[in-house]
C-alpha positions as CSV (number, residue, x, y, z in Angstrom):
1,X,139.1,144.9,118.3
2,X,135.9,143.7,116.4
3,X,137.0,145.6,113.6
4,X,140.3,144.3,113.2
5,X,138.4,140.7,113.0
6,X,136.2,141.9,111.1
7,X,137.3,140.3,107.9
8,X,137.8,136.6,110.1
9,X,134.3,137.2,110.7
10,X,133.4,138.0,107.2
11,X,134.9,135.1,105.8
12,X,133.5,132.6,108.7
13,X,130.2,133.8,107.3
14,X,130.6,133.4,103.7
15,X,132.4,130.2,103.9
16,X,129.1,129.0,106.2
17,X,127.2,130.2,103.2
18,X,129.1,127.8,100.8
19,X,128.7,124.9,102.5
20,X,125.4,125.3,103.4
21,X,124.6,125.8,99.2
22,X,126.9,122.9,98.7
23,X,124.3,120.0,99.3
24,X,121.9,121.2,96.5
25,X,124.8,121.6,93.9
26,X,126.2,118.0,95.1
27,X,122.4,116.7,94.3
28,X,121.8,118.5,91.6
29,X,125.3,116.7,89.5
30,X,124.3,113.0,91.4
31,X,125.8,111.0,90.7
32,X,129.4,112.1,89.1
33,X,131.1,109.0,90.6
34,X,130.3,104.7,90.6
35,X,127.5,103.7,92.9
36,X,128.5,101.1,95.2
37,X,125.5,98.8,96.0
38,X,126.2,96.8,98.9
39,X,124.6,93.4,99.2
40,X,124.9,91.6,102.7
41,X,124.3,88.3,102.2
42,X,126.9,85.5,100.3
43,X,126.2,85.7,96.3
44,X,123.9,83.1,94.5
45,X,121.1,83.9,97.1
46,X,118.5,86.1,96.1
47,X,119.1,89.2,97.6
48,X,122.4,88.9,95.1
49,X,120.5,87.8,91.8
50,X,117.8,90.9,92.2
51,X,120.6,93.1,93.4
52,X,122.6,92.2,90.4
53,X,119.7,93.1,87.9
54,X,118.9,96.1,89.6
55,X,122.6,97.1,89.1
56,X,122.2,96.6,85.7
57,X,119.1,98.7,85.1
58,X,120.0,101.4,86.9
59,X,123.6,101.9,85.3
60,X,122.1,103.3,82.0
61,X,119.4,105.3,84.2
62,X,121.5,107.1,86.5
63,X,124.4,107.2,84.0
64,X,127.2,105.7,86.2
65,X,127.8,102.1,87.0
66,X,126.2,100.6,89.7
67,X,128.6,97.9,92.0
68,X,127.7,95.2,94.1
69,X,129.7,94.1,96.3
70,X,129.0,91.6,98.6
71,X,129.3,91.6,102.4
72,X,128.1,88.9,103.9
73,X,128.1,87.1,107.4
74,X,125.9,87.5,111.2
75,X,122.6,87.5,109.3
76,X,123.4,90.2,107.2
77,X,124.7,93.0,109.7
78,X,128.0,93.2,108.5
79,X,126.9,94.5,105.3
80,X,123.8,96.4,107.2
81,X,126.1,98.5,109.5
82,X,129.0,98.9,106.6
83,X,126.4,101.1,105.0
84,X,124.8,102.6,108.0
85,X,128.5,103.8,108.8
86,X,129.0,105.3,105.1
87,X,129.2,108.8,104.0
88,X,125.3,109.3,103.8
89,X,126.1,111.0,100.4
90,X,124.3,108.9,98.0
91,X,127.7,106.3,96.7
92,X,126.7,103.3,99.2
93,X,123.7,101.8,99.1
94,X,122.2,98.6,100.9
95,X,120.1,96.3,99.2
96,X,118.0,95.6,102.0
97,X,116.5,92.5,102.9
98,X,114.1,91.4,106.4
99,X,116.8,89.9,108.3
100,X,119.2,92.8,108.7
101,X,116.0,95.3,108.8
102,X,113.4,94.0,110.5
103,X,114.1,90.7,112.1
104,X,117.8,91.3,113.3
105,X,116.6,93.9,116.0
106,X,114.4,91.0,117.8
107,X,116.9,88.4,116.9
108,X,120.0,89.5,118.3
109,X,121.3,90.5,121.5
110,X,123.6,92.7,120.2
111,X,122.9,94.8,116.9
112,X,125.5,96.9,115.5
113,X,123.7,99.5,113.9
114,X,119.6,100.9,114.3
115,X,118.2,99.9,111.3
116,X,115.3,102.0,112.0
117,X,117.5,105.1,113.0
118,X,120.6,104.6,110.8
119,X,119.2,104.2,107.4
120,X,117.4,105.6,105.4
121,X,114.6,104.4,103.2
122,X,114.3,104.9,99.4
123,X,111.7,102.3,98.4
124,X,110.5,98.6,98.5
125,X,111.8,97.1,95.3
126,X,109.9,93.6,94.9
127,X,107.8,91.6,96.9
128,X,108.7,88.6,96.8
129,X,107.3,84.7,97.2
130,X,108.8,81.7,99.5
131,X,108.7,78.6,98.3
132,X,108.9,75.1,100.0
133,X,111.1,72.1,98.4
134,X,112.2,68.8,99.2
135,X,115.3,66.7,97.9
136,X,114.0,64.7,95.1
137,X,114.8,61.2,97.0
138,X,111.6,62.3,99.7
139,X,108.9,60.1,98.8
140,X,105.9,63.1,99.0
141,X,104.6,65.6,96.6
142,X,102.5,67.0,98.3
143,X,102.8,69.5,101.6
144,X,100.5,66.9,103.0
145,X,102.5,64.0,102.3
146,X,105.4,65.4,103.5
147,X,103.7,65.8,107.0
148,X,102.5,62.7,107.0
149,X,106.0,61.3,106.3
150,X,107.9,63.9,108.8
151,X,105.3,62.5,111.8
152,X,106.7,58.6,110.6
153,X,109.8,59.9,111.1
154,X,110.2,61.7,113.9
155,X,113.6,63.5,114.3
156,X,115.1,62.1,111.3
157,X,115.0,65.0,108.9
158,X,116.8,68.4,108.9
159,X,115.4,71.7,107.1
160,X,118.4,74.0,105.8
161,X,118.8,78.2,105.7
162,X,121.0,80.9,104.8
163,X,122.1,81.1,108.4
164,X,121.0,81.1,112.6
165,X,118.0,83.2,112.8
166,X,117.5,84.3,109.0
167,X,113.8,84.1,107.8
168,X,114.3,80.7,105.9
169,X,115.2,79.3,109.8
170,X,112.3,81.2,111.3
171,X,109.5,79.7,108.0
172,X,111.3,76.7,109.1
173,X,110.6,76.8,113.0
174,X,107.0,78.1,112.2
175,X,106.7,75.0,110.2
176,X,107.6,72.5,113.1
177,X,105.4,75.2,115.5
178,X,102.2,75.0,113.7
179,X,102.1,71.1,112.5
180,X,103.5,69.7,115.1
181,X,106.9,68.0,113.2
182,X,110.2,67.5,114.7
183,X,113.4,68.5,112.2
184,X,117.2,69.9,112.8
185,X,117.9,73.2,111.9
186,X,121.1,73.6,109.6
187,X,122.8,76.7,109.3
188,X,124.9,77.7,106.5
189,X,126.5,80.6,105.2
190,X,124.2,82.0,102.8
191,X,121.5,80.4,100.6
192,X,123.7,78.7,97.7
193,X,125.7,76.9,99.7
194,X,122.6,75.2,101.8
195,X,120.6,74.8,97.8
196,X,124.1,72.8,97.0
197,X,123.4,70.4,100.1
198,X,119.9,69.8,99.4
199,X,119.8,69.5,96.0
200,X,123.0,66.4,96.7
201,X,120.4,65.1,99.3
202,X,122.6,65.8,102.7
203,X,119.5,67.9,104.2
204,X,115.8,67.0,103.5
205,X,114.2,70.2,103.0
206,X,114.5,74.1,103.0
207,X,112.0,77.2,102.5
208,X,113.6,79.6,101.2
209,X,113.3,83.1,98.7
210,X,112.0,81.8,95.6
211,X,114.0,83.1,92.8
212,X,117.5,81.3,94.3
213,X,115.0,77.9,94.6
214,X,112.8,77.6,91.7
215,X,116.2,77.2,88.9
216,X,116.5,74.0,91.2
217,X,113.1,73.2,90.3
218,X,113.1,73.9,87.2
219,X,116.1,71.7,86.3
220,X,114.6,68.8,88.0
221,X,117.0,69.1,91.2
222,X,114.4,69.8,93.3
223,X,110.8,68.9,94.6
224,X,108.3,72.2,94.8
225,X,105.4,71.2,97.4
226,X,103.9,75.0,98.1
227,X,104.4,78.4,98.3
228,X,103.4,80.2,101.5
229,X,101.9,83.3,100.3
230,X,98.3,84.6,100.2
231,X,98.3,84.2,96.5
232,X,99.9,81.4,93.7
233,X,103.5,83.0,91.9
234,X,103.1,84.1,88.8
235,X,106.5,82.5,88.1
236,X,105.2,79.1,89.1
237,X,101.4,79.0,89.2
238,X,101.2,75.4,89.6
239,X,102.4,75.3,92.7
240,X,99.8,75.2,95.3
241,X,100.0,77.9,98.2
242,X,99.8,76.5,101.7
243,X,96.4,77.8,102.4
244,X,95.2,75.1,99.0
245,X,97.6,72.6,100.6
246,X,95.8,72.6,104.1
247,X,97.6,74.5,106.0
248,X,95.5,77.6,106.3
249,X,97.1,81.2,107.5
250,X,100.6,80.0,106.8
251,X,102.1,83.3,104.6
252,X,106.0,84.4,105.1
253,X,106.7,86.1,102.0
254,X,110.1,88.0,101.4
255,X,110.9,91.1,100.0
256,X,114.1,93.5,99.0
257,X,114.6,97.1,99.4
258,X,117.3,100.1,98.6
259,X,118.3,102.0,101.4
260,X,120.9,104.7,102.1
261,X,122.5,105.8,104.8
262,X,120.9,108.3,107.9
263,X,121.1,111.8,107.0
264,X,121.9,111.5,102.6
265,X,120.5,114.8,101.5
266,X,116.3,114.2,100.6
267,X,117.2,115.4,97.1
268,X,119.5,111.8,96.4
269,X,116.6,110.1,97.9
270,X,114.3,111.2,95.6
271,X,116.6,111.1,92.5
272,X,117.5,107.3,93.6
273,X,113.5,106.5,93.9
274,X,112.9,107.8,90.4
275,X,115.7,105.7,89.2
276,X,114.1,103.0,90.6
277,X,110.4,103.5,89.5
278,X,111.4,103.9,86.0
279,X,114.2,100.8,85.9
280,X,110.9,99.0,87.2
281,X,108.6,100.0,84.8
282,X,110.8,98.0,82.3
283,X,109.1,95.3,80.8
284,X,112.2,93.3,80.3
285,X,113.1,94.0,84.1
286,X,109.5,92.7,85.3
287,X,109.3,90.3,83.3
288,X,113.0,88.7,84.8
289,X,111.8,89.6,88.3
290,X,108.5,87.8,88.0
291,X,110.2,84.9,86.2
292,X,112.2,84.3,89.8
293,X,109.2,84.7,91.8
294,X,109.2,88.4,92.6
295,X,106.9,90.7,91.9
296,X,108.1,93.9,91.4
297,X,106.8,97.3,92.9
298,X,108.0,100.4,94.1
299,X,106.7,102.4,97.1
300,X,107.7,105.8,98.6
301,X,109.8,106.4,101.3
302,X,107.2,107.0,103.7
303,X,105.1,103.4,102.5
304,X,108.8,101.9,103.0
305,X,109.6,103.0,106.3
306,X,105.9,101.7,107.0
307,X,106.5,99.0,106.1
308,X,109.5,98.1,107.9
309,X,108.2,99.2,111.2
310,X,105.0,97.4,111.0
311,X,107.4,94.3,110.2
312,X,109.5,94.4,112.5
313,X,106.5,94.6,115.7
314,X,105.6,91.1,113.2
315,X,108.8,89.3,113.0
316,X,109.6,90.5,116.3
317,X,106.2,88.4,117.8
318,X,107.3,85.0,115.7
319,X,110.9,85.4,116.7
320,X,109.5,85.5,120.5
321,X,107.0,82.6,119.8
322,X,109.7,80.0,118.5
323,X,112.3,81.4,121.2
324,X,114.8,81.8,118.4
325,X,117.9,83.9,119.6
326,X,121.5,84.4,118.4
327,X,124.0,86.4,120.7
């Protein structure tokens, strides 16, 4: 009997073999195919402007075109558990950003995917400044003035954000926490439309990622009052941080990330992190980031994954705190 299955058995064996060298073939040609980078927020915010440029520095680097494609909608989950559900096999990638990674989790009552257990880190990409702004027709230019007038006018202004729970409604909620002021919360659906609002003068004020606000500021369409970081942008170092502006330990900075999907083979990991170190050690590429407000880095995997825990136990305390929740 065995030796009548003997060949069955052979075979079973040296197919098992195959597969099992397949992985370090499959790394060793990635990528053979388009990369599709998945961005999970609305475009014209800046998780889809620094995507976009990463795209475009990595095509020539990996020698394959990089896509974005943009999923947005429930705070950036939909785009968050599109890629933790993907082939972990290098071709979908999220461009990663705090709500869906490490504020989410805290946030909602529901999560579709474990960020923590479903992805897998590849490296921190930027780090990346906040900035506060008012509609032009507020009479303040200062942080300081604009307290003053938001304590004249209690419940009469609104502060706008990408969406319920994102970090632009949390910096927001903080805001009213700490100083004491009353404002509405408006949602919207991603960052550009909520810029469009403010900037035509139907919500008072918004702090939000720098590189989608300062263009606004630039052009004149907006007032900047500070940035709440530990440190002045390079991008716009006139701009006081809130610690110069009086409001001492206020810092919510942003940042964006690459991920891939649980389980892609270490090898694409590593070949994707490269890709990234050197597309950042462009001085063209730097020089756009820090001309948006970000200032570009790259850690390891291991820093990354860090990272995220340690800000997730942070965001999870301030979404606690303001007794922010979305179901």
């Amino acid at each position: 009997m065995l030796n009548k299955h003997l060949p069955k058995w052979i075979g079973a064996i040296a197919a098992a073999f195959t597969c099992a060298a397949l992985p370090p073939q499959a790394a060793a040609a990635y990528p053979d195919k388009p990369v599709r980078l998945i961005v999970p927020f609305a475009p014209g915010g800046s998780t889809d402007i620094l995507g976009r440029l990463l795209a475009e520095a990595l095509h020539p680097i990996l020698g394959q075109p990089v896509i974005v494609e943009n999923k947005p909608g429930a705070g950036g989950n939909i785009g968050g558990d599109y890629v933790a559900r993907a082939a972990p096999d290098g071709y979908t990638l999220l461009l990663a950003a705090a709500g869906p990674t490490v504020i989410n989790p805290s946030l909602y009552a529901n999560m579709p995917f474990d960020p923590a257990k479903d992805l897998a880190p590849i490296t921190c990409l930027e780090r990346e400044h906040n900035l506060m702004v008012v509609t032009k027709s507020m009479p303040v230019k200062t942080l300081e003035e604009f307290l003053q007038y938001a304590r004249a006018n209690p419940g009469k202004l609104s502060f706008g954000s990408p969406g319920n729970g994102s970090p632009a409604q949390l910096a927001g909620e903080l805001l009213k926490q700490r100083t004491g002021i009353q404002a509405e919360h408006v949602p919207y659906k991603g960052s550009g439309p909520a810029i469009t609002d403010l900037v035509a003068g139907h919500i008072d004020f918004m702090i939000d990622n720098m590189p989608a606000l300062l263009p606004q500021v630039k052009a004149g369409g907006l007032r900047a009052l500070a940035v709440p970081s530990d440190q002045r942008a390079t991008a716009a170092p006139d701009i006081p941080t809130f610690d110069e502006a009086g409001q001492k330990g206020f810092v919510v900075m942003a940042w964006k990330g690459l991920m891939a999907p649980a389980g892609t083979d270490p090898a694409v990991i590593e070949r994707l992190h490269a890709a990234v170190v050197k597309a950042l050690q462009d001085p063209q590429l730097r020089a756009r980031f820090q001309e948006l407000g970000a200032e570009p880095l790259a850690s390891t995997p291991a820093e990354f994954a860090k990272q995220i825990a340690d800000e997730t136990a942070w965001w999870g305390k301030l979404v606690k705190s303001t007794g922010t929740r979305v179901q």
